[in-house]
C-alpha positions in Angstrom: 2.9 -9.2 -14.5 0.0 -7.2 -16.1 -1.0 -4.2 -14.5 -4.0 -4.1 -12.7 -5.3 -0.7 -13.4 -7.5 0.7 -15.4 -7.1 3.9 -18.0 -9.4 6.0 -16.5 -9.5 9.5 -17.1 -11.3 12.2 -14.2 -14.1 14.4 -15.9 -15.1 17.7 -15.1 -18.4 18.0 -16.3 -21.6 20.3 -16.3 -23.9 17.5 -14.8 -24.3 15.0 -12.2 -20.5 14.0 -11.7 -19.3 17.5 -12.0 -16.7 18.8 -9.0 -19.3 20.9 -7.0 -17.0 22.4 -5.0 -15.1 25.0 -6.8 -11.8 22.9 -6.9 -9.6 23.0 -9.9 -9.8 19.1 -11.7 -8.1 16.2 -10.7 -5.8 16.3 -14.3 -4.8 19.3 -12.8 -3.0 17.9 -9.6 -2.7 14.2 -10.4 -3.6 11.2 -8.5 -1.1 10.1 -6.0 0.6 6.7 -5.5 -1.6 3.4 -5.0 -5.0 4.2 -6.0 -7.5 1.2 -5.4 -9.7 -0.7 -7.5 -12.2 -2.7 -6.3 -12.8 -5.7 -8.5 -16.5 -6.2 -6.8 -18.1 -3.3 -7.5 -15.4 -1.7 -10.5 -14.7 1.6 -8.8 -11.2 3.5 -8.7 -10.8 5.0 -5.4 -7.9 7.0 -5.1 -6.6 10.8 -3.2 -4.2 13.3 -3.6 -2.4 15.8 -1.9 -0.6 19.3 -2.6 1.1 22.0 0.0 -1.3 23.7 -1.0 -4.9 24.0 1.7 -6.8 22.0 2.1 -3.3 19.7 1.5 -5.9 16.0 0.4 -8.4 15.5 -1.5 -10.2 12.1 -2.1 -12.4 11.0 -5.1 -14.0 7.8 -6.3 -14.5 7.2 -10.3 -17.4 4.8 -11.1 -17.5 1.5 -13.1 -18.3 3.9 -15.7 -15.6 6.3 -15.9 -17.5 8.9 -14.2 -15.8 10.9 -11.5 -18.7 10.4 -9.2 -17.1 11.7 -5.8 -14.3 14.3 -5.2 -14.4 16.0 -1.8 -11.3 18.1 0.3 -9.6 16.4 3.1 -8.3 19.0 5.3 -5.1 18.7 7.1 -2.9 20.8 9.7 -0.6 21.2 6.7 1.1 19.5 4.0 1.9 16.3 4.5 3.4 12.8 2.5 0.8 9.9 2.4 1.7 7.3 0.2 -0.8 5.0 0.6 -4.8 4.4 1.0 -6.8 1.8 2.2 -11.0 0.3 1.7 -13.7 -1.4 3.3 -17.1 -2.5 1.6 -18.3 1.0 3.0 -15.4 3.1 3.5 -12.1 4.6 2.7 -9.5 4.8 4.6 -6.7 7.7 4.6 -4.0 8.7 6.6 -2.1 12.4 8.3 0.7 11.0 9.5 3.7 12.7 11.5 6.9 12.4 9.0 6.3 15.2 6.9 8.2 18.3 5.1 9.5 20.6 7.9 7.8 23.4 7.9 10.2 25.9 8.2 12.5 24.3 5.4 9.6 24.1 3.4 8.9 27.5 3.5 12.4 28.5 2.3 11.5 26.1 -0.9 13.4 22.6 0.6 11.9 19.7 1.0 13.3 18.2 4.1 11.1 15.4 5.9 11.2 15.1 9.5 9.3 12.7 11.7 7.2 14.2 14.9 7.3 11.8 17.9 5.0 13.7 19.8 2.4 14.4 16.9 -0.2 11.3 16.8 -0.9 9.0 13.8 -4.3 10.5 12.3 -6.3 7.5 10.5 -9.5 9.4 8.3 -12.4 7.4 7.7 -14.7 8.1 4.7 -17.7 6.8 3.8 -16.7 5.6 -0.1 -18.8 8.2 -1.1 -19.2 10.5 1.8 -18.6 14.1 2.4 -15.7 16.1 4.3 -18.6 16.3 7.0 -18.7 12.5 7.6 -15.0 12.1 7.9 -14.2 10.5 11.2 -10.4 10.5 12.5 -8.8 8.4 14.7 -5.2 9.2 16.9 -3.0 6.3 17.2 0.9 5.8 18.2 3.2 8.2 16.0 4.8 5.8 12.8 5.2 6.4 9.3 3.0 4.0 7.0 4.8 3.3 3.6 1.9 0.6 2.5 -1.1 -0.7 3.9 -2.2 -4.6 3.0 -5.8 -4.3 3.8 -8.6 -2.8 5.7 -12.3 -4.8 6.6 -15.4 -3.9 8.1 -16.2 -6.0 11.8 -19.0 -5.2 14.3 -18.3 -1.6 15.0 -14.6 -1.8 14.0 -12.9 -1.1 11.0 -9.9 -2.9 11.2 -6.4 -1.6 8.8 -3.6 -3.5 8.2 -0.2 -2.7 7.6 3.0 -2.2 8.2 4.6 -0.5 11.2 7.9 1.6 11.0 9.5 1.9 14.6 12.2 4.3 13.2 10.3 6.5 10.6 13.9 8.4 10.4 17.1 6.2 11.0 20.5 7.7 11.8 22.3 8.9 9.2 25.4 7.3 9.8 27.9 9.2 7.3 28.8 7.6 4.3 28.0 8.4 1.1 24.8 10.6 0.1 23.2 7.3 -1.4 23.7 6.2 1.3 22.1 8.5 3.6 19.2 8.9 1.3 18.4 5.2 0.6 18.7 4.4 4.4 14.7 5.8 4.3 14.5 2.4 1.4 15.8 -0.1 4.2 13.2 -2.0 5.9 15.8 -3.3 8.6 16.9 0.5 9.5 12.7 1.5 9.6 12.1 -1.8 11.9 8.7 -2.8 9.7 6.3 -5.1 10.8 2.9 -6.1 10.7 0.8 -4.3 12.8 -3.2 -4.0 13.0 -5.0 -0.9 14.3 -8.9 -1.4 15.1 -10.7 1.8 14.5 -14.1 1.6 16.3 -16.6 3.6 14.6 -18.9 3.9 17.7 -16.9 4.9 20.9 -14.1 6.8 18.3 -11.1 5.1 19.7 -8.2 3.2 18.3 -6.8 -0.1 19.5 -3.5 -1.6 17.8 -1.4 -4.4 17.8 2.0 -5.7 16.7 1.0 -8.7 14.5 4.6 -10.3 14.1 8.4 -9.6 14.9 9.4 -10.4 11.2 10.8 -7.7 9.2 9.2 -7.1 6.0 7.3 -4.7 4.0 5.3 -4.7 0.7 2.7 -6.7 1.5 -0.2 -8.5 -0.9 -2.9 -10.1 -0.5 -5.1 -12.0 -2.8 -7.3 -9.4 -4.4 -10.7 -10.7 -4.1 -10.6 -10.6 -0.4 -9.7 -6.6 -0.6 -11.8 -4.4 1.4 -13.2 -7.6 3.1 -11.8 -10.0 5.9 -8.6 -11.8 5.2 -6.2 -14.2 6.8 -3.3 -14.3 4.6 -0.7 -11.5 3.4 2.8 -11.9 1.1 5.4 -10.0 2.0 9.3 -9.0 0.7 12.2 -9.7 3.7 15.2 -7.5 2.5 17.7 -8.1 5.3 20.3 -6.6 2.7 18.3 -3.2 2.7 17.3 -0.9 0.1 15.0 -2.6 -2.0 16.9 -5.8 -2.4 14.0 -8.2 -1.5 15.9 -11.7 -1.0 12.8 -13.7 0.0 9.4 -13.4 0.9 7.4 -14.5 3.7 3.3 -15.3 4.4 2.2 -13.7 6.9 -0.8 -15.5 8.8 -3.1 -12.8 10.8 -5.0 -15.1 12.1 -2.3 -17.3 14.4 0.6 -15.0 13.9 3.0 -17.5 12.0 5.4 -16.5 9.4 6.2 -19.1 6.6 9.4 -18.1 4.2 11.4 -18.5 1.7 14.8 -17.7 0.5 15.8 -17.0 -3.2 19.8 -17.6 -2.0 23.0 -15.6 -2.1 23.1 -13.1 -4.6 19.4 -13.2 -6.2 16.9 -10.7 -5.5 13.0 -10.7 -6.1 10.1 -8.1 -6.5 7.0 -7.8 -5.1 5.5 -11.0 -4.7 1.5 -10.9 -6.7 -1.0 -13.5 -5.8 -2.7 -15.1 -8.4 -5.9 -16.8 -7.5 -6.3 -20.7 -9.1 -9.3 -20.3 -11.4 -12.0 -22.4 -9.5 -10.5 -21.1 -6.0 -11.9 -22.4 -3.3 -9.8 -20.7 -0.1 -8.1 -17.8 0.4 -4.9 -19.3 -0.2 -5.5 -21.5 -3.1 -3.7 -20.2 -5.8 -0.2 -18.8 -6.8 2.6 -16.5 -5.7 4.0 -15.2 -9.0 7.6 -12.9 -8.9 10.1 -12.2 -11.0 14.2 -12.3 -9.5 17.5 -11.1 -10.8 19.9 -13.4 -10.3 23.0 -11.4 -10.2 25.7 -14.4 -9.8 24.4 -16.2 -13.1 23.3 -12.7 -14.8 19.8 -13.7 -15.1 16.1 -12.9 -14.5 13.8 -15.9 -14.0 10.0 -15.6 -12.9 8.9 -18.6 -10.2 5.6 -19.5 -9.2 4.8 -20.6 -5.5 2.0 -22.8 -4.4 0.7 -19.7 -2.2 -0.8 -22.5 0.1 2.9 -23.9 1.2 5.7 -20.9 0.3 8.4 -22.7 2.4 8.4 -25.3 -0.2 9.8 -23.7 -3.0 9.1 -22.6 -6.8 6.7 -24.8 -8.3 8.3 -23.5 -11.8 11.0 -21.3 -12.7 10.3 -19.6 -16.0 13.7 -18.0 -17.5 13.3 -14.5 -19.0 15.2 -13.4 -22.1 16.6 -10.8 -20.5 18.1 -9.9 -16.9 15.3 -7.7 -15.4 16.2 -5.2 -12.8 15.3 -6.0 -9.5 12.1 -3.7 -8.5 9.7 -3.2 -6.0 5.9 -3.3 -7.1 4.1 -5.9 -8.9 0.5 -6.9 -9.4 -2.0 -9.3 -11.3 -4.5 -9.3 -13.1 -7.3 -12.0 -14.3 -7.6 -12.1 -18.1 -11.5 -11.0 -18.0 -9.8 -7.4 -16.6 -8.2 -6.8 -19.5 -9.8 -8.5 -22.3 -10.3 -5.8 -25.3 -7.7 -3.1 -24.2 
């Protein structure tokens, strides 16, 4: 699956587009995980974050390349987001309460910790807004690995994502993979679907559990991001760790779950939706992933009518070689990438 991103490079400049306020360039700290690009409008909007104050900082880089918006996010301290979300107007980041303890942190360790009684901060930024115009929003304490979506309705902006009920399982014992990779096990973190409504008006947050399925790494079709959609596609890994051994649709609007099962042994990736050329729902189109089949030693892609997943692979495609299972994926339209 082609990579949907594009090879943009930050500028500092001495013009319009420069960073005005004194901070050192965005080469010089990076750009974190999950950027977004917004296919409408071709703008990158992405953050980062340091342990060093203000601990975020959020930029936008225009259609053409320039680095039009980079402002500081402050936070109480340094924390781990993963993941952003947008609207047609706004960008949504997050302070949430698993984060380096503080007082390993300051003896050089990294040890994460979650913080029941610290709140779920959700920041709200005009796309190309100013610290002043960020507007936060408390909700229940969780850790948010990846968001599906976020849309614009009345006064609401409503996020999607998914839930962890147990940001920090037990242990257990066993071996140090083990104990490290039991942060990688959807089962153990109890994700599901969930839906906070973030009213921009009275500056309060209403949430909901949207199914009991577990599942996690959720996508949507593309051309509805930032706007409102029905329909997410999401990896069930009952076997933990990454080993995604089916996917499931997710339908916001009734709460129904549709899945499908790639069988003993065979594991999948992310699951990327692929819009039919001449769409004409949200769901008409294809689920494209790529699996390891570990009893036959081989890697075949399969293609899903996104419109009816319980029915099985449309095609199966066998690969040359046996690709390790993995955990992101994306497409990309042709007309994205035509002259790189």
């Amino acid at each position: 699956m082609v990579p949907q991103t594009r090879q943009t490079r930050p500028r500092h400049q001495d013009h319009p587009g420069q960073l005005t306020n004194g901070c050192c360039r965005t080469s010089d700290v990076g750009v974190s995980a999950h950027p977004k690009y917004d296919e409408r409008t071709g703008e990158l909007l992405f953050f980062n974050y340091s342990t060093e104050a203000p601990y975020m900082h959020y930029g936008v880089v225009d259609a053409d390349d320039n680095l039009v918006t980079y402002i500081d996010v402050p936070l109480p301290g340094p924390r781990l987001p993963h993941d952003m979300a947008f609207t047609e107007n706004y960008a949504i980041l997050n302070d949430l309460p698993l984060f380096w303890a503080p007082e390993a942190l300051a003896k050089g360790k990294y040890a994460s910790r979650f913080y029941p009684d610290i709140p779920t901060r959700l920041a709200v930024i005009p796309r190309r807004g100013k610290t002043a115009d960020i507007k936060w929003f408390e909700a229940d304490p969780t850790y948010v690995l990846h968001w599906t979506n976020a849309y614009e309705e009345g006064d609401e902006v409503v996020l999607e994502g998914f839930f962890q009920t147990n940001p920090v399982p037990p242990s257990g014992g066993g071996s140090l993979y083990q104990r490290m990779f039991r942060f990688l096990d959807s089962n153990q973190l109890g994700t599901h679907l969930h839906r906070w409504r973030l009213n921009m008006t009275t500056g309060l947050c209403k949430e909901e559990r949207l199914t009991d399925v577990t599942s996690e790494f959720g996508m949507i079709n593309q051309q509805y991001a930032g706007r409102r959609h029905r329909y997410s596609y999401a990896a069930t890994s009952p076997a933990g760790w990454f080993l995604f051994d089916g996917l499931v649709k997710h339908d916001s609007l009734t709460g129904s779950a549709e899945r499908y099962e790639f069988g003993e042994g065979v594991f999948g990736s992310e699951t990327a939706m692929a819009p039919r050329v001449g769409s004409t729902s949200e769901d008409d189109g294809y689920l494209v992933t790529i699996t390891s089949d570990m009893n036959r030693d081989l890697s075949e892609c399969l293609i899903f009518h996104a419109s009816d997943v319980s029915a099985g692979p449309v095609a199966r495609i066998r690969l040359p070689e046996r690709v390790s299972s993995g955990t992101h994926s994306t497409w990309a339209p042709g007309s994205l990438i035509a002259g790189w």
